[in-house]
C-alpha positions, 0 to 999 in steps of 0.5 A, a space after each residue: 486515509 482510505 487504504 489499509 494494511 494487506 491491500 493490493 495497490 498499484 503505483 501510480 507516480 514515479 520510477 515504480 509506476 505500474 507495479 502492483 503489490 501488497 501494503 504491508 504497512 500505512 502511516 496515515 500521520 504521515 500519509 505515507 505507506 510501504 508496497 512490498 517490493 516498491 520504492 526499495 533502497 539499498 542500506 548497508 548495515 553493520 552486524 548487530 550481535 551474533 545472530 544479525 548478520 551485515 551487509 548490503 539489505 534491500 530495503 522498502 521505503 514509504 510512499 505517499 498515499 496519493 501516489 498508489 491506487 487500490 486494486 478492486 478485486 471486483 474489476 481488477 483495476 486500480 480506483 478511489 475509494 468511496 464510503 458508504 454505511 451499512 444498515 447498522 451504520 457503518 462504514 464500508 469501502 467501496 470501489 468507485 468504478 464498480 460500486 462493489 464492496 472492498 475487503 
């Protein structure tokens, strides 16, 4: 899996198609990852303790990994990431519109 926590992607499938936001946390076991303020459900809690407190909470749930593209800071539009290594071999992300490295 390609995108990592703290990318900016793009939904691209689905009733939150167009919205852009952060990750804020990938589950590349199950090929899924959460977009701040994407695919949000509704979740009645009850008040656990006396710090907590009940009622309706908005809640993200997962995406599928292939439903989201990342956002290239270098053109500013969603693409795939490609890989390519570095000269001490390493593995670096990059754009494949622009060919520019990704954070």
């Amino acid at each position: 899996m390609r995108i990592k926590k703290g990318d900016t992607v793009q939904v691209l499938s689905g009733k939150h198609r167009g919205k852009r936001g952060q990750v804020m946390r990938a589950m590349p076991k199950a090929g899924k990852v959460v977009v701040e303020g994407a695919n949000m459900a509704k979740r009645h809690t009850k008040p656990r303790g006396a710090t907590m407190q009940g009622g309706i909470i908005d809640k993200d749930m997962p995406l599928p990994v292939s439903s989201v593209a990342i956002v290239c800071p270098g053109c500013g539009e969603p693409s795939r990431v490609g890989i390519r290594f570095d000269e001490q071999g390493r593995k670096l992300r990059v754009c494949r519109k622009c060919g520019t490295d990704l954070p």
